[in-house]
C-alpha positions as CSV (number, residue, x, y, z in Angstrom):
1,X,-9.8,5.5,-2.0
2,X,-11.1,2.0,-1.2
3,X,-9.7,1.0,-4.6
4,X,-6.7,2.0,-3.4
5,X,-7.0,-0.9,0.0
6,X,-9.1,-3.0,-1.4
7,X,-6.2,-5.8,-0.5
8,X,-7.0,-5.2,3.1
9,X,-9.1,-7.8,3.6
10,X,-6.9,-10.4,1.8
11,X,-3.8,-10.3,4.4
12,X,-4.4,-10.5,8.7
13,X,-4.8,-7.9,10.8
14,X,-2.8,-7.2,13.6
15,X,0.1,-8.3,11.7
16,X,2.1,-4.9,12.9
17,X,5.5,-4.2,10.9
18,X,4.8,-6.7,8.0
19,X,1.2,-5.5,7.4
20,X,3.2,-1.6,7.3
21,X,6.3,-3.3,5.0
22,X,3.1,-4.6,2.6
23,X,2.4,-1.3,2.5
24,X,5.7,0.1,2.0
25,X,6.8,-2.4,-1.0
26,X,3.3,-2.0,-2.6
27,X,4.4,1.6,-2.7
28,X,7.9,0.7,-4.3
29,X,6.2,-0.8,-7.2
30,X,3.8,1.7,-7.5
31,X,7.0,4.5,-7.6
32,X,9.4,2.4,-9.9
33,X,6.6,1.0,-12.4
34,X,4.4,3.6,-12.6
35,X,1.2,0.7,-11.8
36,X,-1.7,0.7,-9.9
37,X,-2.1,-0.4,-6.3
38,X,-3.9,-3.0,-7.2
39,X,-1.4,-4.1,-9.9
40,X,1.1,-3.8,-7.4
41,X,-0.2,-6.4,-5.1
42,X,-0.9,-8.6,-7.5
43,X,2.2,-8.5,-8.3
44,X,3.3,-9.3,-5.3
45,X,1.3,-12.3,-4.2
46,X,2.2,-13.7,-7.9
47,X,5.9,-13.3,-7.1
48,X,5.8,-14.6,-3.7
49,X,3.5,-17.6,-5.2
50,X,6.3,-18.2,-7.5
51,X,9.4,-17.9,-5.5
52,X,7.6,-20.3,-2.9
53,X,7.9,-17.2,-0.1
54,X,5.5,-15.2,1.6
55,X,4.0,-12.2,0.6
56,X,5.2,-10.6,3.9
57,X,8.8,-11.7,3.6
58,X,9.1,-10.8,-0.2
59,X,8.0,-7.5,0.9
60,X,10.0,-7.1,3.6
61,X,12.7,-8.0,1.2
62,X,11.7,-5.9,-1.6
63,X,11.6,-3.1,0.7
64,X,15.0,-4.1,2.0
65,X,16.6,-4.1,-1.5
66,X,14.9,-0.6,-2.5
67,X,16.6,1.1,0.5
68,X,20.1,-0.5,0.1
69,X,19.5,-2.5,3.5
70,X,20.0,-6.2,1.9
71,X,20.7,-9.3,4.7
72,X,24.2,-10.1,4.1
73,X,23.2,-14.0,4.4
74,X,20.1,-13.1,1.9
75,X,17.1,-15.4,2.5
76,X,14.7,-17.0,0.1
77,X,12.4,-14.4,-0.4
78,X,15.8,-11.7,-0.4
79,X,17.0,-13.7,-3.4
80,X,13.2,-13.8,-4.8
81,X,13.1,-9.7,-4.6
82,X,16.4,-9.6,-6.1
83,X,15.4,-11.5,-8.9
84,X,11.8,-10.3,-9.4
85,X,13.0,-6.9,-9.4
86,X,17.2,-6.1,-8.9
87,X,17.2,-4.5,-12.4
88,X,15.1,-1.9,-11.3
89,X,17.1,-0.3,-9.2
């Protein structure tokens, strides 16, 4: 299990809704590439580190795409998710 969070103590605490959509989009990856949570994180930060965005707004946006809730004036890190991984879904 602590495998599993072991990238708990590399974002803040108290961070509320982004910490949760974190979470939630590690969760995506995990689902859609069949990878590990750590993987899936990695992934993440690598992306974000990239695209130039945050890790919490490429997962927010990740999370956005997943669920069919895409900004209609898509931000940096919308356009980032869409291009790390739009094929996917």
């Amino acid at each position: 299990m602590a495998a599993l969070h072991s990238h708990t103590l590399t974002h803040p605490r108290g961070t509320g809704s982004r910490t949760r959509a974190l979470d939630t989009a590690e969760g995506v990856l995990i689902g859609i590439r069949r990878i590990p949570a750590a993987d899936a994180f990695d992934e993440l930060v690598s992306a974000a580190r990239r695209h130039g965005v945050s890790v919490f707004a490429l997962a927010e946006a990740l999370v956005a795409l997943a669920s069919g809730n895409e900004a209609p004036e898509p931000t940096a890190a919308d356009r980032a998710a869409r291009t790390e991984w739009g094929a996917l879904f």
